[in-house]
N, C-alpha and C positions, 0 to 999 in steps of 0.2 A: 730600845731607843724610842725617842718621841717626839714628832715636830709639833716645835711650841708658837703659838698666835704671838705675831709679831705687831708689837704695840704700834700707831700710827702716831704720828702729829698734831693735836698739842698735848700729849698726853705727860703729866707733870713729869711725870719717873725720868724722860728725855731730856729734861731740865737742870736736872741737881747733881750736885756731887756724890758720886757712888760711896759706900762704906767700900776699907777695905777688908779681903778675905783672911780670915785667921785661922781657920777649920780646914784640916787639909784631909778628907775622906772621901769614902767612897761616894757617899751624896753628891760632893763633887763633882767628883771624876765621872756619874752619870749627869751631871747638870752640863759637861763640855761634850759628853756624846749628845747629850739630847739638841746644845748650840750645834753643836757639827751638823746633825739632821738639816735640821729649822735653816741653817744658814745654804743648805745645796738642796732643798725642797722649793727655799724661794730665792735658787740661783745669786745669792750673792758671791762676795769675797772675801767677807768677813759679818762679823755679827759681837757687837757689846751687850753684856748681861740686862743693860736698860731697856734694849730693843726687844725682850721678851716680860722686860717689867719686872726685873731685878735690879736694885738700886747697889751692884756690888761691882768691886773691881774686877772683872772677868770678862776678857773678849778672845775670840778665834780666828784666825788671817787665812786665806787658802788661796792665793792665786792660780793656782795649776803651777807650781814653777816646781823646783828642785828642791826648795825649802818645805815640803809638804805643807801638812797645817800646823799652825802655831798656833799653840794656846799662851793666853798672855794675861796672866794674874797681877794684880797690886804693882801696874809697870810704873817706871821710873825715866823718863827720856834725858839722857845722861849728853848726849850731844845730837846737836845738827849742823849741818851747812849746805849751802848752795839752794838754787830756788827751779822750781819746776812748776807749770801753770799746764792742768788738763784738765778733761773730765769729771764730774763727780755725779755720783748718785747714793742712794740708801734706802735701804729697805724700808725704813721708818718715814719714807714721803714717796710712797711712789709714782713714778712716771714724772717725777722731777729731777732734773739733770741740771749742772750750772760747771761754770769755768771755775776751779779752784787752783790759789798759789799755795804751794808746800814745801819744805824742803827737800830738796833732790836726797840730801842722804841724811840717816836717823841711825845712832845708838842708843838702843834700849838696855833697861837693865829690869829682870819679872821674874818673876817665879811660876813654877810649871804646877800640873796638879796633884804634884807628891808636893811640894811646898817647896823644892828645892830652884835655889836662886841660878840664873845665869845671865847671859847678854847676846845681845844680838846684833849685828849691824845691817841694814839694808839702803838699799837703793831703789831709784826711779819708780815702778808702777808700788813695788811692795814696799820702800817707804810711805807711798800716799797712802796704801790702804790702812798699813799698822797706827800712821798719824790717823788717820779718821778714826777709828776704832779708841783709840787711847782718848780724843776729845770726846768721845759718847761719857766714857768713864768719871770727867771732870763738866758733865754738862750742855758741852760745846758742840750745837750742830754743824754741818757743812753747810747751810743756807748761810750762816754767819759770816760766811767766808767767801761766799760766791761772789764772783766782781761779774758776771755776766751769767745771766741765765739760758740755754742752751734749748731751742725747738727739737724736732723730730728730724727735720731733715737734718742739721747740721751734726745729729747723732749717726745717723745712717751713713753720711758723709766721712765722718769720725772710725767708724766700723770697718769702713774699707780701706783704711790706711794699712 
């Protein structure tokens, strides 16, 4: 395993539309251990293949919850509904935090790292992450989104909830 230098801000790759993946090997399956590192080395919750300077449809979710980690290849967001307004950060601007609206619930439809399809459905915090994660895919930062940018204290304040 190997944690990989996570691209910053304006660096083009965070801009564009990823290829999708059509290779389903072992290459892989070490390119989503090597995200899984990179992604709990620099303490996120998820990690898109852009954020290491892979322009491919590939990203990892892990909130600590029940769901473990998801890896989430050539995803396809099949529905949503409902709206939820919190937090947001990313590993790819750090120490920048802002208020983002998302939808409270997301069904996904991806494929794992054997290539095999399935679906997923989530809610509240692990909706928000799987949406930020799937916008890295299509180019799309959380700054795009942010209706309010978020200090240090109203983070600390945020934490103790």
């Amino acid at each position: 395993m190997a944690v990989k230098k996570i691209v910053s801000y304006p660096a083009e790759v965070l801009e564009a539309e990823c290829e999708p993946v059509k290779v389903f090997d072992k290459k892989l399956g070490k390119l989503l251990n090597d995200m899984y590192d990179t992604m709990i080395e620099f303490d996120g919750v998820g990690l898109a293949a852009p954020q290491i300077g892979l322009s491919r449809q590939i990203a990892i979710v892990d909130i600590d919850d029940e769901f473990g980690t998801i890896e989430i290849i050539n995803p396809e967001i099949l529905e949503t509904n409902g709206e939820q307004t919190g937090p947001e950060g990313c590993l790819s601007f750090p120490g920048l935090y802002g208020e983002v609206t998302r939808p409270e619930y997301v069904k996904i439809k991806a494929q794992d790292r054997r290539g095999k399809y399935f679906t997923l459905e989530a809610e509240d915090f692990l909706a928000r992450a799987i949406l930020h994660e799937i916008d890295h895919l299509h180019g799309v930062l959380f700054t795009s989104k942010v209706t309010r940018y978020l200090n240090e204290e109203e983070l600390e304040g945020l934490e103790a909830e």
